[in-house]
C-alpha positions in Angstrom: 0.0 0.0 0.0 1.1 3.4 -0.8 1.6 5.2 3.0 0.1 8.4 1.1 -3.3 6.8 0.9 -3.1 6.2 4.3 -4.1 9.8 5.5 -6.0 10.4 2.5 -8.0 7.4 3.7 -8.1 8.9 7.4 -9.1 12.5 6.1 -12.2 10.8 3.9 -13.1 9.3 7.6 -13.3 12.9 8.9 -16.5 13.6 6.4 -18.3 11.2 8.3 -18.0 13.6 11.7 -20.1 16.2 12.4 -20.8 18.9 10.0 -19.6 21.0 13.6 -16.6 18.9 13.4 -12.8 20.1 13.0 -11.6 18.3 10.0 -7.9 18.4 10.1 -7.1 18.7 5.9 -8.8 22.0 6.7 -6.7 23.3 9.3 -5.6 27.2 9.5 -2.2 25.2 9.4 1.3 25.4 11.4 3.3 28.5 11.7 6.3 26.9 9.4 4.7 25.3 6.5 5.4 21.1 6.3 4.9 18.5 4.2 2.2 16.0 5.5 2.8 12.7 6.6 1.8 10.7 4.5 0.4 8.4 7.4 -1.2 10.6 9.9 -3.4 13.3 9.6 -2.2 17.1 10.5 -4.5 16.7 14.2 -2.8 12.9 14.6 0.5 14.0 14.5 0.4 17.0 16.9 -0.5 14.2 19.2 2.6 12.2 18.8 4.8 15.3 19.0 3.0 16.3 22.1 3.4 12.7 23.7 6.8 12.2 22.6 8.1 15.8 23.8 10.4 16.2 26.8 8.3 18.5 29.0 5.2 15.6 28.9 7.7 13.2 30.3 8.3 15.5 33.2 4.6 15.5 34.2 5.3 12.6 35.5 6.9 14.1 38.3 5.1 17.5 39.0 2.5 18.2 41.3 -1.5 18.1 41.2 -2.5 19.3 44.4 -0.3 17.9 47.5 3.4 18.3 47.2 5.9 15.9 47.5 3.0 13.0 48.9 4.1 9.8 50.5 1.6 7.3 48.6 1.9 6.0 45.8 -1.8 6.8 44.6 -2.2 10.8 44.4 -2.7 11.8 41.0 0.3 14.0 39.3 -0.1 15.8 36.5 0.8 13.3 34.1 -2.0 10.7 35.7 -4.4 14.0 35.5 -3.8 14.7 31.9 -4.3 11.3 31.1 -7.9 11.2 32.9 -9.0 14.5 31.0 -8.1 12.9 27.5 -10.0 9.9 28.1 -12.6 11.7 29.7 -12.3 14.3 26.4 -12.0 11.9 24.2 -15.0 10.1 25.4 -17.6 13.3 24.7 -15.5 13.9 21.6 -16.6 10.3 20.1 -20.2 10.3 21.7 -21.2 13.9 20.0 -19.2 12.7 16.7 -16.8 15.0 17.0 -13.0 14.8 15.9 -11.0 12.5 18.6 -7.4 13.4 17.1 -8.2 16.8 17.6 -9.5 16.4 21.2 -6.4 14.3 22.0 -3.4 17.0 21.1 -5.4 19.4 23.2 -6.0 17.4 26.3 -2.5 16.0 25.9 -1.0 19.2 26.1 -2.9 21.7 27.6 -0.8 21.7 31.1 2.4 21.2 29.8 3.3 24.5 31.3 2.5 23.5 34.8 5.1 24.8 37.5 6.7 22.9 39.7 4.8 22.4 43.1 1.3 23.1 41.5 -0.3 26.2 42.2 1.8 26.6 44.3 4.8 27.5 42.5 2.3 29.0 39.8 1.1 31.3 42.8 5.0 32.6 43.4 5.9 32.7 39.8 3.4 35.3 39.0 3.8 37.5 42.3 7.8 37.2 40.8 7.9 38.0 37.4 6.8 41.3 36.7 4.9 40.2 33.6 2.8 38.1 35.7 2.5 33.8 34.7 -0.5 31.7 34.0 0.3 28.1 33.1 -2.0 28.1 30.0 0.1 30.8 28.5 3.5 28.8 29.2 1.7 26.0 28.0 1.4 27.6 24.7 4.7 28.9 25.1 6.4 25.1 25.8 5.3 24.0 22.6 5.1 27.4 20.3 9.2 28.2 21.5 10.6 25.9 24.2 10.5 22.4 23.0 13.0 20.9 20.5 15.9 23.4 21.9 13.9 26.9 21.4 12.3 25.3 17.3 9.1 24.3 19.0 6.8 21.5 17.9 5.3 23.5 15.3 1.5 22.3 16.1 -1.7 23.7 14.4 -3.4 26.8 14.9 -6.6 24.4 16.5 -4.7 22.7 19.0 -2.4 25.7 20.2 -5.6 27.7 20.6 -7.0 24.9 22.6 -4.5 24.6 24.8 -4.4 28.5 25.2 -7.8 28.6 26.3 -8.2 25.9 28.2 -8.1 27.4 31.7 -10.7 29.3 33.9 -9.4 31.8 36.5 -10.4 30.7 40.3 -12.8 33.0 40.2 -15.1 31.3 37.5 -16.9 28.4 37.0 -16.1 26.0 34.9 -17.7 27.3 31.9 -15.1 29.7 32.4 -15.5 33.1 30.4 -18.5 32.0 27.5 -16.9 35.7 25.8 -13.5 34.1 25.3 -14.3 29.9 24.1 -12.1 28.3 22.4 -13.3 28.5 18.3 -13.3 24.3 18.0 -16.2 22.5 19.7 -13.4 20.3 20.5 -11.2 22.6 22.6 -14.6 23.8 24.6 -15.2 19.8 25.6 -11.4 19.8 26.8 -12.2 22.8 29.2 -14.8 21.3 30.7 -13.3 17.7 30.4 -10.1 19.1 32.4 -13.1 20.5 35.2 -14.5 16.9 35.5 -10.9 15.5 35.9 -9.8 17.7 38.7 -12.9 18.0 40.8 -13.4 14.4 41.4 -9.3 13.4 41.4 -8.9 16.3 43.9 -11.8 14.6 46.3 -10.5 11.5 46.5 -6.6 13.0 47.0 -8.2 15.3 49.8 -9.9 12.2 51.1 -6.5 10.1 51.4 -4.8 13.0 52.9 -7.0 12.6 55.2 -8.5 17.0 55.1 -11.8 15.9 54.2 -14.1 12.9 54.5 -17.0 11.7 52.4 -19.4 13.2 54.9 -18.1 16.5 54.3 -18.8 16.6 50.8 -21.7 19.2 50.1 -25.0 16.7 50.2 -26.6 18.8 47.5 -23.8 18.4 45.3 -23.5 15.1 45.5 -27.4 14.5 45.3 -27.1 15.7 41.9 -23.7 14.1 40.9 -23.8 10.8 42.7 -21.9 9.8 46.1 -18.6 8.1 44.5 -15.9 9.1 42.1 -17.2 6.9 39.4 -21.2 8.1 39.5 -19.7 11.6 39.7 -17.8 11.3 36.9 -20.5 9.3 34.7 -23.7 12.1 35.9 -21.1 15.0 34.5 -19.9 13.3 31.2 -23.5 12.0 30.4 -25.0 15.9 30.9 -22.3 17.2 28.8 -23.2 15.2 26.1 -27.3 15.7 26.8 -26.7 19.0 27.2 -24.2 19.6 23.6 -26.4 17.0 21.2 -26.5 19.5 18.7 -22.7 19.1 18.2 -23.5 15.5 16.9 -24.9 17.5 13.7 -27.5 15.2 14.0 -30.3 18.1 14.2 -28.5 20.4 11.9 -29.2 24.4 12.2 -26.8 26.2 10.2 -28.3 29.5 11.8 -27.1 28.3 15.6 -23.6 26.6 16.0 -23.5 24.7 18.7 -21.4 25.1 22.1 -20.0 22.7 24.8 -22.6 23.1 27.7 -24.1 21.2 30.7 -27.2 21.7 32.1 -28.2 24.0 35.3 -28.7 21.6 37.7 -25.5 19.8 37.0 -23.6 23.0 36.8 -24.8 24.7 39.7 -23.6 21.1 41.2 -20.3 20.7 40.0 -19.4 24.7 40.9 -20.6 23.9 44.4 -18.1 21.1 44.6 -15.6 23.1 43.1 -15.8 26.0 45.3 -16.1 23.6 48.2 -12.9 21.9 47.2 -10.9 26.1 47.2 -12.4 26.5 50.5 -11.6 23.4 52.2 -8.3 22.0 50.2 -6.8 24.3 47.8 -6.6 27.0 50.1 -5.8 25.0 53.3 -3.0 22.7 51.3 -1.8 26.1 50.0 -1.7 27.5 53.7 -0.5 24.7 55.3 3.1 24.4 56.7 4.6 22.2 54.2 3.9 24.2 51.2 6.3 27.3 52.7 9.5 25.2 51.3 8.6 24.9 47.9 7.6 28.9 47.9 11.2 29.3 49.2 12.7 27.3 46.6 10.9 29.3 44.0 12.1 32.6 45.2 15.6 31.3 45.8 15.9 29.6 42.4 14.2 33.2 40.9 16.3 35.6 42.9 19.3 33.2 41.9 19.1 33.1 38.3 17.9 36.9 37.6 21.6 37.5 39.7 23.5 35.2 37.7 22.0 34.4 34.7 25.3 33.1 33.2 24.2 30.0 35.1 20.8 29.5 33.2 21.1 26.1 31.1 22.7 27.1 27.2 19.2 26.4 25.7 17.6 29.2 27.7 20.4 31.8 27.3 20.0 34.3 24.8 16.3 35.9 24.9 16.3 39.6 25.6 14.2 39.4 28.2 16.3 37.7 30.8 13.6 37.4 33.6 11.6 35.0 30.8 14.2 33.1 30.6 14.5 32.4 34.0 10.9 31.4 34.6 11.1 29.1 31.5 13.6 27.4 33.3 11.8 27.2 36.4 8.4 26.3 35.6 10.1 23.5 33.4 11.2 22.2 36.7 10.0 19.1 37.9 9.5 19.1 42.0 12.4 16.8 43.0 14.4 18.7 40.6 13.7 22.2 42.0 14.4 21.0 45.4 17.8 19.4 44.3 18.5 22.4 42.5 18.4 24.5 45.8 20.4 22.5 47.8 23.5 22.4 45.3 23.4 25.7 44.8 23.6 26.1 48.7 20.1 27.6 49.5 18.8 24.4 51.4 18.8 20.9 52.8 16.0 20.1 51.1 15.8 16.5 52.7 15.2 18.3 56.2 
């Protein structure tokens, strides 16, 4: 078989998705033009760049929501990326809408994640005078950091998904209606990355032993159902009730459709959510242990903007120095920030 047929073959699939659908031969493209693969489509092979790119390997090791945690079984930001694209991915297929697409988004939309969580997000912006939002280093890992300062080079849909994946603490999680991402696809990953965290953070509160079950808001979870998995199912299955038009199904050409869920569920799911800053984001961001790692972040800032001859040679060279410095930082992983400290004499950070 000729490989070229190949993504001709998987583009012709594409027609069968919504009419709402992204279809990836008709992408606004990359910023440096390329010649397709002749295997994979353009949305298919964001994926793989995201996947096999060095700063999703360091997920692995960065926080979620409690820093540095003894078991084994706290979700990370790699296992939390992973349960948004399934749970993405999921709606995506359900409301016939493009998977690939869905994927490269969800894959990638926290690749800018700090060291230490919010946490370290928290310090990073009160540092750097142009403030820092981890959507926005998102975009920038994969528009100018990855592959030594080249970038991955992604499409326009997925980089605007990623950008626009995020709601300030302030919203719910529809997050700004004003500012959606334009692909039906990137709105499902905001909402699919909402589902992900509100029920992983529960259960991580729960085995950390600052909430129990019977704290949980009862008229949340009357709505959403009283374990992680009826949670999860109530949200995913409203999103889809709720965004039917997406399927193309009823086709109205005069009202595109949006990402939505219903009243009752939202009203639900923001209860839990603003339960969950009250009684564990804030707390865990108060509580004694989390002063180290806001250390470490000023040290490793105040350090570098001093002697930025001792920034890494990939992150030498931008005019603005103080960028440079928080690429490197939020790059970080946790153990590696701490390590970092101690060899350059500003703590013991095994005491």
């Amino acid at each position: 078989m000729i490989h070229g047929e190949i993504r001709q073959r998987l583009e012709e699939r594409e027609e069968n998705l919504s009419p709402y659908a992204a279809k990836s031969k008709l992408s606004r493209g990359r910023a440096t033009t390329e010649t397709p693969s002749p295997m994979r489509t353009e949305f298919q092979r964001d994926r793989d760049r995201i996947i096999h790119c060095k700063a999703f390997r360091r997920l692995k090791h960065k926080t979620q929501v409690f820093i540095a945690p003894l078991g084994d079984h706290y979700v990370t930001r790699l296992t939390h990326t992973l349960e948004v694209s399934q749970i993405a991915r999921s709606i995506a297929r359900a409301l016939n809408l493009n998977e690939d697409l869905t994927e490269a988004i969800s894959l990638g939309h926290d690749l800018g994640h700090t060291p230490f969580g919010h946490v370290g997000e928290e310090i990073l912006n009160e540092l750097y005078p142009q403030g820092f939002r981890h959507n926005e280093q998102s975009l920038r890992v994969v528009e100018h950091l990855e592959k030594d300062g080249k970038g991955l080079n992604l499409t326009w849909e997925v980089r605007e998904g990623i950008l626009k994946h995020s709601k300030s603490n302030k919203q719910d999680i529809l997050g700004d209606i004003g500012n959606l991402p334009t692909t039906l696809e990137g709105q499902l990953c905001r909402l699919a990355d909402s589902v992900a965290y509100i029920n992983h953070d529960i259960g991580d509160a729960i085995r950390a032993e600052l909430i129990t079950e019977n704290d949980l808001p009862r008229t949340a979870i009357d709505v959403l159902g009283d374990s992680h998995s009826k949670r999860i199912n109530t949200m995913v299955c409203d999103i889809i009730d709720q965004s039917w038009s997406a399927t193309g199904l009823e086709y109205n050409k005069s009202k595109p459709p949006v990402i939505n869920m219903s009243q009752k569920v939202l009203e639900a799911a923001n209860k839990l959510r603003q339960f969950l800053f009250e009684r564990v984001y804030e707390v865990q961001t108060a509580r004694k242990e989390t002063e180290r790692p806001r250390q470490v972040i000023r040290y490793l800032y105040r350090f570098f903007v001093t002697n930025p001859e001792e920034l890494p040679r990939e992150y030498v060279g931008n005019d603005d120095m103080e960028r440079s410095v928080v690429d490197y930082i939020a790059g970080m992983t946790d153990n590696y920030a701490l390590r970092l400290a101690e060899e350059l004499g500003g703590f013991d950070y095994r005491n």
